[in-house]
N, C-alpha and C positions, 0 to 999 in steps of 0.2 A: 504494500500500500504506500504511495507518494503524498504524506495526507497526513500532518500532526493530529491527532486525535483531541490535545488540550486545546491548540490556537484555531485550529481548524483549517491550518494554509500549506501550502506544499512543501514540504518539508525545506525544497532549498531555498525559502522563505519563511522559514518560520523564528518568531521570535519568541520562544519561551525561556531563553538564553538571558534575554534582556528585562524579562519581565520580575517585578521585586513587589510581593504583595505586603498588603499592610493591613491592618484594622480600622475602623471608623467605629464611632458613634452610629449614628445614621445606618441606615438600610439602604441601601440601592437596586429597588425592582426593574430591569430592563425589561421593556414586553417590544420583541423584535419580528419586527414580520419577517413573512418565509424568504420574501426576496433577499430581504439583509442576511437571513439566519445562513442561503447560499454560496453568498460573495466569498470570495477568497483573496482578493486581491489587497483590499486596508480593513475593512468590513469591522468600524472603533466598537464596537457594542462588546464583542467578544473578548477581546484582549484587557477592557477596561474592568468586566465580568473579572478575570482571570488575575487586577491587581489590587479590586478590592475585594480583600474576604468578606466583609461583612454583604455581599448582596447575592443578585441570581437573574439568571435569562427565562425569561418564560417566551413559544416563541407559536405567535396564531396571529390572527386578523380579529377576531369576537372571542373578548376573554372572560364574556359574562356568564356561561358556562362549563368556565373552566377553573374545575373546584381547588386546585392549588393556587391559584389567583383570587378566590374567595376566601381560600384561608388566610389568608398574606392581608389582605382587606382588615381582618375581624381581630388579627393581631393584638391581644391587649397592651404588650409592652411598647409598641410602637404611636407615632400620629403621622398618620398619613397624607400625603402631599400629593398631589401631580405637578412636576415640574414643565408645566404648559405658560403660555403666554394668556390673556383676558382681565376683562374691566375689572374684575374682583380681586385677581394676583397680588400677591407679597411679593414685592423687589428687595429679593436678599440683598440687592448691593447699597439699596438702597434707605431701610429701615434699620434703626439701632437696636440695642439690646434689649432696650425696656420697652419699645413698641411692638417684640419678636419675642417672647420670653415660653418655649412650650414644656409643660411638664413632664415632657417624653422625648426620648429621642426620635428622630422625624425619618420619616420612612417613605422615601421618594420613588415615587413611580415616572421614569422615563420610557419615553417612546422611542425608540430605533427604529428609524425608517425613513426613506424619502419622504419628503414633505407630501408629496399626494396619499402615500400608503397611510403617514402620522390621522392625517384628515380624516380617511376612512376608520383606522383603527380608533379614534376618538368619538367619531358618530355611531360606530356599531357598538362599544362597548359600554354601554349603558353604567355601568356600575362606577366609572371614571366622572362623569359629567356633577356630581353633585360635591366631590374632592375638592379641600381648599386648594387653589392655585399658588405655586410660587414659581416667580421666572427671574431673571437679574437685567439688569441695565450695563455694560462694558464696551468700552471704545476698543477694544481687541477686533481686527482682522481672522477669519478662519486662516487657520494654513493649511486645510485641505484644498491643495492647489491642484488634485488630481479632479477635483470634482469642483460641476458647476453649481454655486449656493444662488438662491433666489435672490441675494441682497444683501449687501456687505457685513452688514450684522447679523447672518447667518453661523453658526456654530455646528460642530459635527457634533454628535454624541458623546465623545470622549473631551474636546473641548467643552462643551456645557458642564458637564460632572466634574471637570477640572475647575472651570469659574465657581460651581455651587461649592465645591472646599473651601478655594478662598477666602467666599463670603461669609462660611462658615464659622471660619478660622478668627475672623476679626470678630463676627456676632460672640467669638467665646462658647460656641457649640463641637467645637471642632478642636483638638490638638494634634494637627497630621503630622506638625515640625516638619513641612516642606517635601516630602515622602510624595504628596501627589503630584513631585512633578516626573514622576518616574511614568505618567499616564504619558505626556508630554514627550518624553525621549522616547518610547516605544512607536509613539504617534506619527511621529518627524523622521522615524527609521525605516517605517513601512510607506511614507507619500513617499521619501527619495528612493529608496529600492523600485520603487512602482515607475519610479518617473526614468530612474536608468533601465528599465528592464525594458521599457517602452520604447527608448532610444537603441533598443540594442538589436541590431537587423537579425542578429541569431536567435532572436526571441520569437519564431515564425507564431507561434501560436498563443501568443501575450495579444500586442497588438502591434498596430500597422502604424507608423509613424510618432514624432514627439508628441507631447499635449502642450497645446498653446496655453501661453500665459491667461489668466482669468479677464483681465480686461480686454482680450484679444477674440472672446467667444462670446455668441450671442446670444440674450437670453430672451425663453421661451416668453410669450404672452401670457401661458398657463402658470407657468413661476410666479409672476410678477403679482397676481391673485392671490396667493397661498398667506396662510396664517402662517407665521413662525416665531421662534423662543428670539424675545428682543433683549 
């Protein structure tokens, strides 16, 4: 088998080597649709999976009856969040300690997925839509530069869950002592592997030429629509 079984990528890409897990406070639920649960190429949900211990991949389209997703809900030690963008959202980056103060540690359900698949998975799973919201506010650029974002304030999954430490980390919810940014070096290891493997004409069955710079590609009018984490 050509196929790390932990990272999920071909072996002569796999980064388990690089990868240094840590603990959190917090819980980090990823619910990953199937198309991302496929990728093999950067695909951040699994490897972010793989560096925080405290979380887990659940991986469908409608996770309303799916009872380990219901369990994870009912959790008494936790409080539960969706880390989505809306009018009612707590901006980690943006709220103090005593306006943010929960008697539990917080238990974040992130969505892994294109922004189309996130939408869908949002409107079919009923059981999300009533979850207090929290999203952040950051002047950071993606540097997933293999992939086209809707809008510069667009974040990958492993980017987002990186900023929500951060913010963590100042609320005083958080002692990571700098540990997440091993999500970050894992991150930056897998776009450059992706982007020479792309350039490399011996790579017949990667792909067919470089990938142009992000301001150099056009984006979709269906993009330009899309809800995302601001």
């Amino acid at each position: 088998m050509n196929l790390c079984l932990d990272c999920r990528r071909r072996l002569a890409t796999c980064v388990c080597s690089l990868v240094r897990p840590f603990p959190t406070e917090s819980r980090f639920v990823i619910l990953q649709h199937p198309k991302e649960f496929k990728k093999e190429k950067v695909g951040t949900g699994r490897f972010t999976h793989l560096i925080l211990e405290n979380s887990e991949i659940l991986v469908g389209v409608d996770f309303d009856g799916d009872q380990r997703f219901l369990a994870i809900l009912e959790d008494p030690k936790y409080y539960t969040v969706l880390l989505y963008p809306g009018p009612s959202s707590i901006d980690l980056s943006q709220v103090d300690a005593d306006g943010f103060a929960p008697d539990k540690p917080l238990q974040f359900i992130v969505i892994d997925g294109t922004w189309p698949c996130a939408k869908k998975m949002m409107r079919l799973t009923t059981q999300l839509h009533d979850l207090q919201r929290v999203s952040f506010s950051s002047s950071r650029v993606s540097e997933f530069t293999v992939k086209q974002q809707p809008g510069e304030e667009c974040l990958s999954t492993v980017e987002s869950i990186h900023q929500v430490l951060i913010d963590m980390n100042r609320l005083g919810l958080e002692q990571t002592q700098g540990r997440e940014e091993n999500m970050m070096k894992v991150f930056r290891h897998t776009v450059q592997q992706q982007i020479e493997m792309a350039a490399d004409r011996s790579e017949t069955s990667y792909r067919k030429g470089s990938y142009k710079e992000p301001a150099q590609r056009k984006q979709s009018k269906r993009s330009r629509s899309l809800v995302y984490l601001s």
